[in-house]
KEKE-3310 file (N, C-alpha, C; in steps of 0.2 Angstrom, whole numbers, plus 5000, padded with zeros to 4 digits):
npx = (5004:5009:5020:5013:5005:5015:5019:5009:5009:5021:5019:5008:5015:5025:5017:5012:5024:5032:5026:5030:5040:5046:5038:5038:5040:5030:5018:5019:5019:5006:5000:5004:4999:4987:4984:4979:4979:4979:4987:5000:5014:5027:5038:5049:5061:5069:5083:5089:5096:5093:5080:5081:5087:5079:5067:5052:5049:5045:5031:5017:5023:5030:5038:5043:5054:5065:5077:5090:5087:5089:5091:5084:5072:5067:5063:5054:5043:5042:5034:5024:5015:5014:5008:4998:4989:4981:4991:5000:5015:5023:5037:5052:5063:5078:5093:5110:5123:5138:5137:5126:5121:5116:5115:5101:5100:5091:5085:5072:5062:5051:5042:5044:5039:5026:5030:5039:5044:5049:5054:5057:5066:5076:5077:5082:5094:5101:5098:5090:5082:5086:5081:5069:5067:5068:5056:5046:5052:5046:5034:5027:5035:5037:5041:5053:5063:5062:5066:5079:5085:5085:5093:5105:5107:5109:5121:5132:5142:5141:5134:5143:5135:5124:5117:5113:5112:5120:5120:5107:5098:5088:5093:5107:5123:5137:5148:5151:5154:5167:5183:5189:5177:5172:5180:5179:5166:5165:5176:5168:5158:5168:5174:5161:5158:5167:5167:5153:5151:5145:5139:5132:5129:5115:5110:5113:5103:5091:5092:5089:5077:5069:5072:5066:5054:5048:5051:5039:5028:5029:5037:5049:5064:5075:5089:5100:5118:5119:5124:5142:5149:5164:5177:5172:5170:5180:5188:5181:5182:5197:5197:5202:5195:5187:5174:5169:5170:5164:5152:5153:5148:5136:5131:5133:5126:5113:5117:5115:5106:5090:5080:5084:5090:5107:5112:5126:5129:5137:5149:5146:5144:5155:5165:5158:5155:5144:5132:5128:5122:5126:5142:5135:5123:5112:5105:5096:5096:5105:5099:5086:5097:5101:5090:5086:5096:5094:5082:5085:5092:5083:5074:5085:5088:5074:5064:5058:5046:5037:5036)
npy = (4994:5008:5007:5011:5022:5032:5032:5037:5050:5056:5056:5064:5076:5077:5082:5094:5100:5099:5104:5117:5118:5116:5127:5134:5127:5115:5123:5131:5120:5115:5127:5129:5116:5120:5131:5136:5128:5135:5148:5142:5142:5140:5134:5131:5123:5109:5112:5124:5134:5139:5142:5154:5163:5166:5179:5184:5191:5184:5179:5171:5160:5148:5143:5127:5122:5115:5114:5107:5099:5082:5076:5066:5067:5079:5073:5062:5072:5079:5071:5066:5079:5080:5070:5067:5079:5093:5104:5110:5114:5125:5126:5120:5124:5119:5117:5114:5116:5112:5106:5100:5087:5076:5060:5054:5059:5056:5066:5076:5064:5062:5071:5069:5058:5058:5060:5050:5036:5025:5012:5009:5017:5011:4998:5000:5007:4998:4996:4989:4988:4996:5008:5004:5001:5016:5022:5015:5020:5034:5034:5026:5029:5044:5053:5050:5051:5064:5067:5063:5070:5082:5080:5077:5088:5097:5091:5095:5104:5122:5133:5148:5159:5158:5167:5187:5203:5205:5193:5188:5178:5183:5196:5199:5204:5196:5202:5208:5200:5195:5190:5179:5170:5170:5161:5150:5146:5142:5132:5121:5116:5113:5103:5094:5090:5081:5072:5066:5065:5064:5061:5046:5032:5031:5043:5046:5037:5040:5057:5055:5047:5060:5068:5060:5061:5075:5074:5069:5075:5086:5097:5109:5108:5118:5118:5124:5134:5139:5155:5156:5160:5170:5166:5154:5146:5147:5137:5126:5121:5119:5107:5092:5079:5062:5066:5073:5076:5066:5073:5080:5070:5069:5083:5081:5071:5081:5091:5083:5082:5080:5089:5098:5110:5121:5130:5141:5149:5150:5157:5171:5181:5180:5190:5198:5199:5204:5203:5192:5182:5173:5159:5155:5157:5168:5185:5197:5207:5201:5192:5201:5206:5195:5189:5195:5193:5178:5180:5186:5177:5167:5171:5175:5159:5152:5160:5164:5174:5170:5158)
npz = (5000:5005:4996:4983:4988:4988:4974:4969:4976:4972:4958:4955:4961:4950:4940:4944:4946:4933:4920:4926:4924:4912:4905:4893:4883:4882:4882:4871:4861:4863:4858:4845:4839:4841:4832:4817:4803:4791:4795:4796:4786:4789:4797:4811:4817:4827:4838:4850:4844:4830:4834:4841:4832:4823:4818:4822:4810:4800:4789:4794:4799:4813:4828:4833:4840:4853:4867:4865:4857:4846:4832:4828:4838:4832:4820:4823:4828:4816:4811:4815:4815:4799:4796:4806:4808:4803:4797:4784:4778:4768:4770:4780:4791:4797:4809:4807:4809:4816:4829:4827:4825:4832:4844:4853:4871:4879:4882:4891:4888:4895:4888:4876:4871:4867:4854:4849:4843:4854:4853:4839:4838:4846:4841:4828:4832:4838:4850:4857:4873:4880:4876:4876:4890:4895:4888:4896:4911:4907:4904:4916:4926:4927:4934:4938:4929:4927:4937:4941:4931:4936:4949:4941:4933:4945:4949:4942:4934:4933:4921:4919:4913:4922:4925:4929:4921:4908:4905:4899:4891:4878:4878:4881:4880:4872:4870:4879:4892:4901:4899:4905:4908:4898:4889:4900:4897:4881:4883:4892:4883:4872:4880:4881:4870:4868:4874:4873:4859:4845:4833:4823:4815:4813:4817:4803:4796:4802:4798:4784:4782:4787:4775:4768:4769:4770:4757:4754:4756:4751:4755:4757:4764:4770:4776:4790:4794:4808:4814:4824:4838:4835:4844:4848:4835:4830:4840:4836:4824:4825:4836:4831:4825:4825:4825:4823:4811:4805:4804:4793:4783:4784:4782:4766:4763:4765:4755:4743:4742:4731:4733:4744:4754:4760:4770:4774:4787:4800:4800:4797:4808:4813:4819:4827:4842:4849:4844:4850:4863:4870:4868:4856:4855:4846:4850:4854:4843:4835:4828:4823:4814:4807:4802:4793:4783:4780:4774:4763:4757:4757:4747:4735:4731:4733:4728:4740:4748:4739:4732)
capx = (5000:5015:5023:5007:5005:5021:5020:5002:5010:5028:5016:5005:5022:5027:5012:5012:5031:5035:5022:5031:5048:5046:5031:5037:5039:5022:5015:5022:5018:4999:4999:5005:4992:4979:4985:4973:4983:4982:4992:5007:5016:5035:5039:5056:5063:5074:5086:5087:5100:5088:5072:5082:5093:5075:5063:5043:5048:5043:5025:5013:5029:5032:5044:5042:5062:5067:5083:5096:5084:5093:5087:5078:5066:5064:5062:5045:5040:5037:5030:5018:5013:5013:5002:4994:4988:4980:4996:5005:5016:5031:5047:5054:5071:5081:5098:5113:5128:5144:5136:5119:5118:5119:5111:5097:5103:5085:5082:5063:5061:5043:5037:5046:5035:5019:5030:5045:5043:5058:5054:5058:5075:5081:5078:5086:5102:5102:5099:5082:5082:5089:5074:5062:5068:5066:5048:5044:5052:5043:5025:5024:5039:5038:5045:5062:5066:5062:5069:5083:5087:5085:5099:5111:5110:5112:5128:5135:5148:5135:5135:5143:5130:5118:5116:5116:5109:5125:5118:5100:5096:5086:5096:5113:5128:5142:5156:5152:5154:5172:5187:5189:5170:5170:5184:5177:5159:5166:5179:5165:5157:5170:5174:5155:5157:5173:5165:5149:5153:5139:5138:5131:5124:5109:5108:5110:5098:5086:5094:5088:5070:5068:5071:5061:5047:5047:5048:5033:5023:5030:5040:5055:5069:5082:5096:5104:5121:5117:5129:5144:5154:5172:5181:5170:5169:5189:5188:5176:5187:5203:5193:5205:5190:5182:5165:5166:5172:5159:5146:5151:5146:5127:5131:5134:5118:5109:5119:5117:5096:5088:5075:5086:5095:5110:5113:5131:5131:5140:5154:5145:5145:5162:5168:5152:5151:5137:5126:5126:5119:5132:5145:5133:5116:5111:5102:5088:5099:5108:5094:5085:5100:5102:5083:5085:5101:5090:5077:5087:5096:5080:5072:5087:5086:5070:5058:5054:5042:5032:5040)
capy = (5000:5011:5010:5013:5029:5035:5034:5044:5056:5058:5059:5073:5082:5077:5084:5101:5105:5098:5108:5125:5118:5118:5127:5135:5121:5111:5130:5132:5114:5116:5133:5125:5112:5123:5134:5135:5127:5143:5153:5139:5141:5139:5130:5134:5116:5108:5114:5133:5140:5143:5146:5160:5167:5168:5183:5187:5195:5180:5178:5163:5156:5145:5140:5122:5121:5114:5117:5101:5092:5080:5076:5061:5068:5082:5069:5061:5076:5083:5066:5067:5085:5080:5064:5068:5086:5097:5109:5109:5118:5123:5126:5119:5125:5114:5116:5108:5116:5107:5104:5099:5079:5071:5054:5054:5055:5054:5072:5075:5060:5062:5075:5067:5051:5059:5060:5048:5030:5022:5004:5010:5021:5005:4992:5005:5007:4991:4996:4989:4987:5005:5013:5002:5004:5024:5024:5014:5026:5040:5033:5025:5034:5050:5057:5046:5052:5072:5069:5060:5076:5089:5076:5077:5094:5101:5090:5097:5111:5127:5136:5155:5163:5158:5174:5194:5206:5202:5187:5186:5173:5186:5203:5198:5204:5192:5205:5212:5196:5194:5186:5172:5166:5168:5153:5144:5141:5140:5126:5117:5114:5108:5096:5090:5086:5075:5068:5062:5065:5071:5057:5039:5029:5031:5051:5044:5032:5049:5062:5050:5047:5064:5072:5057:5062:5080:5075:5062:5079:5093:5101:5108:5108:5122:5117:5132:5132:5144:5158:5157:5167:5169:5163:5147:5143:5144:5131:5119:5120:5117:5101:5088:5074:5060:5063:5081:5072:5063:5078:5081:5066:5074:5089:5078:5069:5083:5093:5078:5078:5086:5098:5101:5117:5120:5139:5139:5155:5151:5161:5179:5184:5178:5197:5204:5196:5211:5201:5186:5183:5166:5158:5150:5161:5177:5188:5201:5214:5198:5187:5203:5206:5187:5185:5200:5190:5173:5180:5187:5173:5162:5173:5173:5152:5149:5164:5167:5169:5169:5152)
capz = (5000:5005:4988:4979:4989:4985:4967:4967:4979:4967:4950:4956:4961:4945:4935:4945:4943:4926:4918:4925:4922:4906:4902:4888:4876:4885:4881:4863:4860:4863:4854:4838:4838:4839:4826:4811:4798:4784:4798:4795:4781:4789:4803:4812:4820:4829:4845:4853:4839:4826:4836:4844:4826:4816:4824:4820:4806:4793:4788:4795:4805:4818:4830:4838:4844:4860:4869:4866:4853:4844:4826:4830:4840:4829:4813:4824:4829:4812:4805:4817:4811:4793:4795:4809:4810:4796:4796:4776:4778:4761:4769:4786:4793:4803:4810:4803:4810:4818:4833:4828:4824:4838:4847:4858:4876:4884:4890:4891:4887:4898:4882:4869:4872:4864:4848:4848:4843:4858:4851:4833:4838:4848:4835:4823:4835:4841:4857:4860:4880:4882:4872:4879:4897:4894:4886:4902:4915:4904:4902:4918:4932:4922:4940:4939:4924:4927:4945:4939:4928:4939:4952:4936:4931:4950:4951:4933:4936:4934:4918:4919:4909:4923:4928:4928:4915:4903:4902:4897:4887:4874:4877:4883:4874:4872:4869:4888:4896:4904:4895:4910:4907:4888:4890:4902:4891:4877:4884:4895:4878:4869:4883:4882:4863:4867:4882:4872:4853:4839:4826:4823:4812:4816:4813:4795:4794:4801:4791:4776:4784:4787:4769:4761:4771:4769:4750:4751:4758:4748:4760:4756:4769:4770:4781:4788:4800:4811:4817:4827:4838:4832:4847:4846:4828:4829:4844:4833:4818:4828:4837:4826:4831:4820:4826:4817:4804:4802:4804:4785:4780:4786:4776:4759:4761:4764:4748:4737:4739:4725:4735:4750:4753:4765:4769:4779:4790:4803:4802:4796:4813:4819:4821:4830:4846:4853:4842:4854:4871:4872:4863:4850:4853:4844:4855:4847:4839:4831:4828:4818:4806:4803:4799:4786:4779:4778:4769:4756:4754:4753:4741:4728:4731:4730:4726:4746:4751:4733:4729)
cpx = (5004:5016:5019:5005:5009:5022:5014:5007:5017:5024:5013:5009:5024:5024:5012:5019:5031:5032:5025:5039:5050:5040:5031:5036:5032:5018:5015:5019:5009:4996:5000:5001:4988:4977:4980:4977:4984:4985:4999:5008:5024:5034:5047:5056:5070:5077:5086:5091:5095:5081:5073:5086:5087:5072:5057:5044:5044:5037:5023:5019:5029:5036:5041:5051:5062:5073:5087:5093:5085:5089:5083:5073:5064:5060:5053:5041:5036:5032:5025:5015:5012:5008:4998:4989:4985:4984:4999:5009:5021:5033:5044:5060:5072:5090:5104:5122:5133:5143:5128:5116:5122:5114:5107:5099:5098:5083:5076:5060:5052:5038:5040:5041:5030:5021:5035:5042:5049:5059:5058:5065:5078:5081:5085:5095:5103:5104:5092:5079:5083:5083:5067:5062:5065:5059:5045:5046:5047:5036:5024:5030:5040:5043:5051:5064:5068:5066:5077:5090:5090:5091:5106:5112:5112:5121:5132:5139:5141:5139:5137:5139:5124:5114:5117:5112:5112:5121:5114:5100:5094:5090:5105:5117:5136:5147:5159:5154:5164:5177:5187:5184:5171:5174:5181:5171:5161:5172:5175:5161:5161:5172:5167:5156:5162:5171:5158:5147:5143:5136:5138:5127:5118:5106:5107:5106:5092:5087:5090:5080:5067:5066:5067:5054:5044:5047:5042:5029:5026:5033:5048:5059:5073:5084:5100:5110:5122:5124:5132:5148:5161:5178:5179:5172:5178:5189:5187:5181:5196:5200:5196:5201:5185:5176:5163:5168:5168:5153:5148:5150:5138:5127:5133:5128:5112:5110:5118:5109:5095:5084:5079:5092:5099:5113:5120:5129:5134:5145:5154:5144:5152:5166:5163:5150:5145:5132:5125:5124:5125:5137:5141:5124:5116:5106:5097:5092:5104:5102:5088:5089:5100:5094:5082:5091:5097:5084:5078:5091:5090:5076:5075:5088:5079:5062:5055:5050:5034:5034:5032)
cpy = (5006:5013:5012:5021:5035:5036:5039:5049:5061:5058:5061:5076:5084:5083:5090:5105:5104:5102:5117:5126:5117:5120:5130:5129:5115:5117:5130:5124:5115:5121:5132:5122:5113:5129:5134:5134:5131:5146:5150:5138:5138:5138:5130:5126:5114:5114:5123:5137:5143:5147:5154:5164:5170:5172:5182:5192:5191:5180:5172:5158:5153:5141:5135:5119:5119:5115:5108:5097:5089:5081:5071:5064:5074:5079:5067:5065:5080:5077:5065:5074:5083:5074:5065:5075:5089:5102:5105:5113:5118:5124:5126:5121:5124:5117:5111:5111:5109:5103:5101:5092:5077:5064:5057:5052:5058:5061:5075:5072:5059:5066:5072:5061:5052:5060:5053:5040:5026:5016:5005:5012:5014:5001:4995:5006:5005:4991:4997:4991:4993:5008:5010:5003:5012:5026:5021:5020:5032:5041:5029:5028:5040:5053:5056:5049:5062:5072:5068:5066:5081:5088:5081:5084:5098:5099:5091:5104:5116:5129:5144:5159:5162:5163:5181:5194:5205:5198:5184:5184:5178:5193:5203:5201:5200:5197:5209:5208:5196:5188:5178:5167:5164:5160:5148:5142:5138:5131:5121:5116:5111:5102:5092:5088:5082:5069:5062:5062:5067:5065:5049:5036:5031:5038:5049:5043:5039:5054:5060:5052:5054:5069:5068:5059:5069:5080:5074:5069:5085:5099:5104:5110:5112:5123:5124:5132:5137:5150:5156:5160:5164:5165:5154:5142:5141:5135:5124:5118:5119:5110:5095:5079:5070:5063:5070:5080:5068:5068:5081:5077:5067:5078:5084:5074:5074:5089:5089:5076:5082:5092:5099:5107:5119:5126:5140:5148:5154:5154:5171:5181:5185:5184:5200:5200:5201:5205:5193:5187:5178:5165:5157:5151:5164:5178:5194:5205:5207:5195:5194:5203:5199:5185:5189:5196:5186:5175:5184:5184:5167:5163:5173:5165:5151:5152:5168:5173:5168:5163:5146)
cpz = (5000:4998:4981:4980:4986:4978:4967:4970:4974:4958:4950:4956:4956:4939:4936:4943:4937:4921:4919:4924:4914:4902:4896:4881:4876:4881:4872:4859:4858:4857:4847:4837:4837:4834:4819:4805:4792:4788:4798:4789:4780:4794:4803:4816:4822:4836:4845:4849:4835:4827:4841:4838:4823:4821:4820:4816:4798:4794:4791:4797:4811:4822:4833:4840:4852:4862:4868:4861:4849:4835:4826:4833:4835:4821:4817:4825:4821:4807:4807:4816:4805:4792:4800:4811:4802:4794:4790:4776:4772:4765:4778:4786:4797:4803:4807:4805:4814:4825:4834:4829:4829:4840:4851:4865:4881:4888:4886:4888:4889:4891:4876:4869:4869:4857:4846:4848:4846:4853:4844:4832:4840:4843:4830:4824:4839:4850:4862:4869:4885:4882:4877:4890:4897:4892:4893:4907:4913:4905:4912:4928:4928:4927:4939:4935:4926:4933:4946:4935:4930:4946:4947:4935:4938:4952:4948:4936:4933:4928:4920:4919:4915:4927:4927:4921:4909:4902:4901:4890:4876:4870:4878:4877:4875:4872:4877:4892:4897:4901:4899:4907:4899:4886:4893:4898:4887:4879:4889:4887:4873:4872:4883:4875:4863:4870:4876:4864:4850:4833:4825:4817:4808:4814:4805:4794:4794:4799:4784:4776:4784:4781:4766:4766:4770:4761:4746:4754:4755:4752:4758:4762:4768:4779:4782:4794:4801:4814:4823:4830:4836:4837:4848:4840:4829:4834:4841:4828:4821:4831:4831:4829:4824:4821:4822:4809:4798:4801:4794:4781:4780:4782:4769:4759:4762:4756:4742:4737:4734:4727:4741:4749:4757:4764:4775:4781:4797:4804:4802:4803:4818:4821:4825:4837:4851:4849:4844:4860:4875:4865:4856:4849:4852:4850:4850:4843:4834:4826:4822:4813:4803:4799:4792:4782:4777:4773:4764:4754:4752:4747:4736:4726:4726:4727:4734:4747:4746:4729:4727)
residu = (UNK:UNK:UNK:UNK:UNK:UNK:UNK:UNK:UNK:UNK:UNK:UNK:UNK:UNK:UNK:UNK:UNK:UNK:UNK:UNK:UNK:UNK:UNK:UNK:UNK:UNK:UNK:UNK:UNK:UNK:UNK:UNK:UNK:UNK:UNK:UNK:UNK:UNK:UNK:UNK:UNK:UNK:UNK:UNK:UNK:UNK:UNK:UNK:UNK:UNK:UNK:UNK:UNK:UNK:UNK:UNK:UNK:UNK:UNK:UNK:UNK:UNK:UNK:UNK:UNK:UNK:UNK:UNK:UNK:UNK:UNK:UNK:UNK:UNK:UNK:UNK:UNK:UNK:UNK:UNK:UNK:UNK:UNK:UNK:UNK:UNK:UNK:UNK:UNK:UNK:UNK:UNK:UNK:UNK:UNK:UNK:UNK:UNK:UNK:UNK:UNK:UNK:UNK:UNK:UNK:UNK:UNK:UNK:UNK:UNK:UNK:UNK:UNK:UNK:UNK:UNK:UNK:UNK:UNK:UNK:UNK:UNK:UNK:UNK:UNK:UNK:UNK:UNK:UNK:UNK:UNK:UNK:UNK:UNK:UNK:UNK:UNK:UNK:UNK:UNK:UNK:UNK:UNK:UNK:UNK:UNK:UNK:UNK:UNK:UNK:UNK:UNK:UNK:UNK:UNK:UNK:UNK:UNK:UNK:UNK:UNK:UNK:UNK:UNK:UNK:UNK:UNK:UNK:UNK:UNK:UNK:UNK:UNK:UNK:UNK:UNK:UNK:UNK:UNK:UNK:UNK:UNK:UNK:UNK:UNK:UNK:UNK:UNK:UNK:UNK:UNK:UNK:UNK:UNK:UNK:UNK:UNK:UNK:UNK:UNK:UNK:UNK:UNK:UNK:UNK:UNK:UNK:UNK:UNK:UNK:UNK:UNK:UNK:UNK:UNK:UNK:UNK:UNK:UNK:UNK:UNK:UNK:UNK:UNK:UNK:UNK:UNK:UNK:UNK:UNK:UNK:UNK:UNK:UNK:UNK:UNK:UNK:UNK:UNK:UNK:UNK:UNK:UNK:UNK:UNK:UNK:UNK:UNK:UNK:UNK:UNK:UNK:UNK:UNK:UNK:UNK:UNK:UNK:UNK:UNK:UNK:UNK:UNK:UNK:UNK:UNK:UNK:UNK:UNK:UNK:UNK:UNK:UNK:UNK:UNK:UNK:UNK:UNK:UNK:UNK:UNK:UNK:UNK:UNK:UNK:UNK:UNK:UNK:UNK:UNK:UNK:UNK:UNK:UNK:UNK:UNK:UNK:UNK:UNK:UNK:UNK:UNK:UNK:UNK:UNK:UNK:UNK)
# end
């Protein structure tokens, strides 16, 4: 009876915090769905570089981005949107810089579960017992999982940035922040991509699945490698590392599709760090100029936004 108790009492907890621990993307999630499919024309996807580089200047736009979200989850995500939902939208744009492809390494794993087929990834990379463990914690301990997180990240060296006016997420200027700190992010970043690398299989296999799906529904995909700061990008490109090595084996499947379009901007910013709020995120005064760059670059491509 006990441990009956205790699981009601730790998945009511569950339901009231997790909702305000990430209510933007539960918020944003909802808000997209009940969208009236003529207001979606352009769908922004994938992790928090691009949902934070594009502003509310494009037409019938929508950001569904989350913060760390690999390509897998992004791949279910829009398959369920495109088979499931009355949103059509023409053009998706997804992330595709040096740090973008990566594995699934189960975090929100509790919201990912209403898009993500676990059984399908595991079989897929051969790591059925992994997946299917996770879609259990998710569907029936959802707590273990979000509690589990909220453990790991408190015992994770603290990011600098988490804090002060300098360093608002939105407003922030990277070139005000303190030479010390600008090294430590930037080098607690490159030790996470050594620590848990970028590129598998597996990303192929859904790179692959992803453009045949957006072509089996008339979508075109324009791949875009988001701006970097200059002290960054040099780091990433000094990084002598298979797994980045293999991240351009990603960019040639997606160069070598017929309707897909890869727009490199990573390094148009590499001199302006005011126009970041972090190493690797615009802030609004970057995030307007870039969105004015992007749509004169996808208007000489593809006709934007009369295509």
């Amino acid at each position: 009876m006990v441990p009956i108790v205790l699981w009601v009492i730790l998945f009511f907890h569950y339901q009231q915090n997790i909702k305000y621990d990430h209510y933007r993307i539960w918020q944003e999630d909802k808000a997209f769905l009940d969208t009236k499919s003529d207001e979606v024309e352009l769908i922004v996807a994938g992790h928090s570089r691009p949902y934070r580089a594009i502003d509310n200047s494009f037409e019938k736009m929508v950001r569904i981005g989350t913060p760390g979200e690999s390509y897998i989850e992004t791949y279910f995500r829009l398959k369920h949107i495109l088979e499931n939902t009355d949103k059509n939208p023409s053009l998706v744009i997804l992330p595709a810089e040096k740090t973008t492809f990566k594995t699934n390494d189960f975090r929100r794993s509790f919201f990912w579960k209403k898009y993500m087929n676990f059984l399908e990834v595991g079989v897929t990379k051969k790591e059925t017992s992994a997946y299917a463990a996770e879609w259990l914690k998710a569907t029936v301990f959802p707590f273990k999982t979000y509690y589990q997180q909220q453990v790991e990240s408190f015992l994770e060296p603290k990011n600098a940035s988490g804090g002060g006016p300098i360093f608002d997420k939105l407003t922030g200027d990277f070139s005000k922040w303190p030479e010390a700190i600008k090294t430590f992010e930037i080098a607690n970043d490159i030790q996470h991509i050594e620590k848990n690398g970028l590129v598998d299989k597996t990303l192929e296999v859904y790179l692959q699945r992803t453009l045949n799906l957006l072509e089996q529904h008339e979508v075109v995909p324009v791949y875009i490698q988001c701006p970097l700061s200059g002290d960054y990008l040099e780091e990433l490109e000094n990084l002598a590392h298979y797994k980045l090595a293999k991240h351009d084996n990603m960019l040639r499947i997606i160069e070598e599709h017929p309707y897909a379009i890869l727009i490199d901007f990573e390094a148009v910013f590499s001199e302006s760090d005011s126009y970041f709020s972090d190493h690797h995120h615009l802030n609004k005064k970057g995030a307007e100029v870039f969105s004015k760059m992007l749509k004169d670059s996808l208007s000489d491509r593809i006709g934007y936004p009369d295509f």
